[in-house]
C-alpha positions in Angstrom: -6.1 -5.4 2.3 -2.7 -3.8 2.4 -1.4 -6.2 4.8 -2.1 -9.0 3.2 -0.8 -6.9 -0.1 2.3 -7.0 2.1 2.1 -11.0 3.0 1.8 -11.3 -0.6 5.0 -9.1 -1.5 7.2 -10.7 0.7 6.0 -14.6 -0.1 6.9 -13.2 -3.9 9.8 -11.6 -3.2 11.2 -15.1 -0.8 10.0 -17.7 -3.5 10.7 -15.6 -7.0 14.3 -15.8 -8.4 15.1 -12.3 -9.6 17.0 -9.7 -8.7 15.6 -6.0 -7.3 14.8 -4.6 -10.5 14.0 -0.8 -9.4 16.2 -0.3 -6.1 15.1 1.4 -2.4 12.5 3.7 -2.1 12.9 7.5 -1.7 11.9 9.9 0.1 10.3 7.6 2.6 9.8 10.5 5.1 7.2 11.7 3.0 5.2 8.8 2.5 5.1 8.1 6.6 4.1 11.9 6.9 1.1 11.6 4.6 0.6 7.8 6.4 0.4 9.8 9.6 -1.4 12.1 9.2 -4.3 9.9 7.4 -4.1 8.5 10.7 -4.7 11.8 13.1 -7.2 12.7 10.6 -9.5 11.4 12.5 -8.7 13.1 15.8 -8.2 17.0 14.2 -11.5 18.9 14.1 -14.2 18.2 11.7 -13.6 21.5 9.7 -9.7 20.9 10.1 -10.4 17.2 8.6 -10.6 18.0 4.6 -7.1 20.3 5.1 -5.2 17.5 6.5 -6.2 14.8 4.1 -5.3 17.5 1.3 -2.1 17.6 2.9 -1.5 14.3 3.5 -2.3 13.4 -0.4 0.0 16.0 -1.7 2.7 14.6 0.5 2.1 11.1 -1.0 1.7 12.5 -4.8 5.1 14.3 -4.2 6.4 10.5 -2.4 5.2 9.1 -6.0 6.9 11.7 -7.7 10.2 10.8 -6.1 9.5 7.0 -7.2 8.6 8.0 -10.7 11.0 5.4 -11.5 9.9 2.6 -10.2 6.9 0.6 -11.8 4.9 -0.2 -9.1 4.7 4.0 -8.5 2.4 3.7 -11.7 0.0 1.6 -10.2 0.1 3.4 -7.2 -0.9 6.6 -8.4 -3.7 5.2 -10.7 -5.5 3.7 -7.4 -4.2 7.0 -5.3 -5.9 8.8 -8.5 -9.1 6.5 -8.1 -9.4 7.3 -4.8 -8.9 11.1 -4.9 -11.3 11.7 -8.1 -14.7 9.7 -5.9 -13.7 11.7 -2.9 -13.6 14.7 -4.7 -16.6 14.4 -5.9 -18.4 13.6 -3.5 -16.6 14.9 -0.3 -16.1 11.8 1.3 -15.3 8.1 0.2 -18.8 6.9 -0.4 -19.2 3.3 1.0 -21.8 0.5 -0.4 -23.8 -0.4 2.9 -25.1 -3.8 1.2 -21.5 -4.4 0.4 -21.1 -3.8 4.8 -24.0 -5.9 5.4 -22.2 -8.9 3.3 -19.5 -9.3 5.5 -21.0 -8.9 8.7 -21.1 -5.0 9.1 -24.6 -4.0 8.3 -26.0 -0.8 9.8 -22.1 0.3 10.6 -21.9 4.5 10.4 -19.3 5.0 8.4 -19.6 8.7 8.9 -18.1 8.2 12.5 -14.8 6.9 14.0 -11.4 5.9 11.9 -13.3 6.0 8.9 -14.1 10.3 9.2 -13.4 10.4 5.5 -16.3 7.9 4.8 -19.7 8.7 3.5 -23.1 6.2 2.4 -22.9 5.5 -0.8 -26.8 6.7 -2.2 -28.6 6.7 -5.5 -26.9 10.4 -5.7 -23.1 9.2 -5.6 -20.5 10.3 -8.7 -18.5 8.1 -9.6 -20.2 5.4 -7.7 -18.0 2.6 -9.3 -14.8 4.2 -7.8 -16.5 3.4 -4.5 -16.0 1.1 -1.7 -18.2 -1.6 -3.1 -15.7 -4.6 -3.2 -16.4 -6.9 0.0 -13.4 -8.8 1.7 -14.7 -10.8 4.1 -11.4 -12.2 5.8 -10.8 -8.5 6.6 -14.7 -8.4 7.2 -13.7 -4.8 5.3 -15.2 -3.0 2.1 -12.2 -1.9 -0.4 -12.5 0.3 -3.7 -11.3 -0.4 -7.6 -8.5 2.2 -6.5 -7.6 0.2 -2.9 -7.3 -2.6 -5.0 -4.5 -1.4 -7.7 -2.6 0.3 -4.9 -2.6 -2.9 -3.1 -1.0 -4.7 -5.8 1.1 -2.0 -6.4 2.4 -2.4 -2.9 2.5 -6.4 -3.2 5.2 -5.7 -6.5 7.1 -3.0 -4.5 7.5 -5.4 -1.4 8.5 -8.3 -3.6 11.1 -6.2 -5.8 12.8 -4.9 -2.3 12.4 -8.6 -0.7 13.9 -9.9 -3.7 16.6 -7.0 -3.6 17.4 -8.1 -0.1 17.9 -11.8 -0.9 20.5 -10.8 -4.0 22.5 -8.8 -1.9 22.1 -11.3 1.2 23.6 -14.3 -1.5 26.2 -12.1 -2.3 27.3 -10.6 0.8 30.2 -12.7 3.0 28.0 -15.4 5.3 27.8 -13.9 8.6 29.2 -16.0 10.8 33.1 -16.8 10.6 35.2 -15.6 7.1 33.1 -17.6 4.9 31.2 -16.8 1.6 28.3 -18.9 -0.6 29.3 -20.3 -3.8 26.7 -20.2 -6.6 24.6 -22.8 -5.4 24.3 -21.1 -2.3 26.6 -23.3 -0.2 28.7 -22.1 2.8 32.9 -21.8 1.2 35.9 -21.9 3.7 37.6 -19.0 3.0 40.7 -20.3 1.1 38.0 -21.6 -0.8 36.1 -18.2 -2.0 37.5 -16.1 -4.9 
């Protein structure tokens, strides 16, 4: 899902004419941190497991912080906030295994493997419509209300800094030779250029 949040960004960002509205990201130490260690979570020990996502999601909350600024931060935290509050009540990220079954992945364990922080979803889940209940069968992969807002969060973050890019690319000397663009975008001989 975020990948193709990503495709989705960068297609926007190439094909929209507008300028970066909200500028670079900060702090992006902390988001590959908490990105990391999501990742090793599911190699540390299974007592060790709920520490390290705790510390992984405070080093993204604090990566948000830094962004406060920038709109797509808000949507962001809402589905980081999503995420957090089913997990939290329930201990785990409870998964809909009739949502599984629908694209292809019936009887999967989602208690075991990359997806350590995963749990059945069961007639005693909280929150169970903050679950992962939303099928996506290209991915063949099972996504939550909160996956979903993050994901386009990251799709208008990825367009803002594509489109960023592009501005500064148009107004940037060409780089090849002492040339520039003029305003429709065409190559200018030097003596030419302003």
């Amino acid at each position: 899902m975020f990948v193709l949040a990503v495709v989705i960004g960068v297609t926007g960002g190439l094909t929209l004419r507008s300028r970066s509205r909200f500028g670079s990201p900060r702090a992006v130490a902390l988001i590959l941190g908490a990105a990391g260690l999501q990742l090793l979570g599911g190699r540390a020990p299974e007592g060790a497991r709920p520490a390290v996502v705790a510390v992984s999601l405070a080093l993204a909350c604090a990566w948000l912080l830094c962004q406060r600024r920038h709109a797509a931060s808000v949507l962001l935290a809402v589905g980081a906030a999503a995420n957090t509050a089913v997990i939290a009540a329930n201990g785990g990220m409870p998964v809909d295994s009739s949502a599984l079954a629908s694209v292809g992945r019936a009887n999967l364990d989602v208690s075991n493997g990359f997806l350590y922080k995963h749990i059945p979803l069961d007639a005693g889940t909280r929150l169970a419509f903050l679950a992962d209940r939303i099928p996506i069968p290209l991915e063949r992969n099972v996504i939550s209300i909160g996956d979903a807002v993050m994901a386009a969060g990251i799709a208008l973050w990825v367009a803002d800094a594509v489109a960023g890019w592009r501005a500064a690319r148009r107004s940037s000397p060409a780089v090849h030779g002492e040339h520039g663009r003029g305003a429709e975008g065409r190559v200018l001989p030097s003596s030419v250029r302003p």
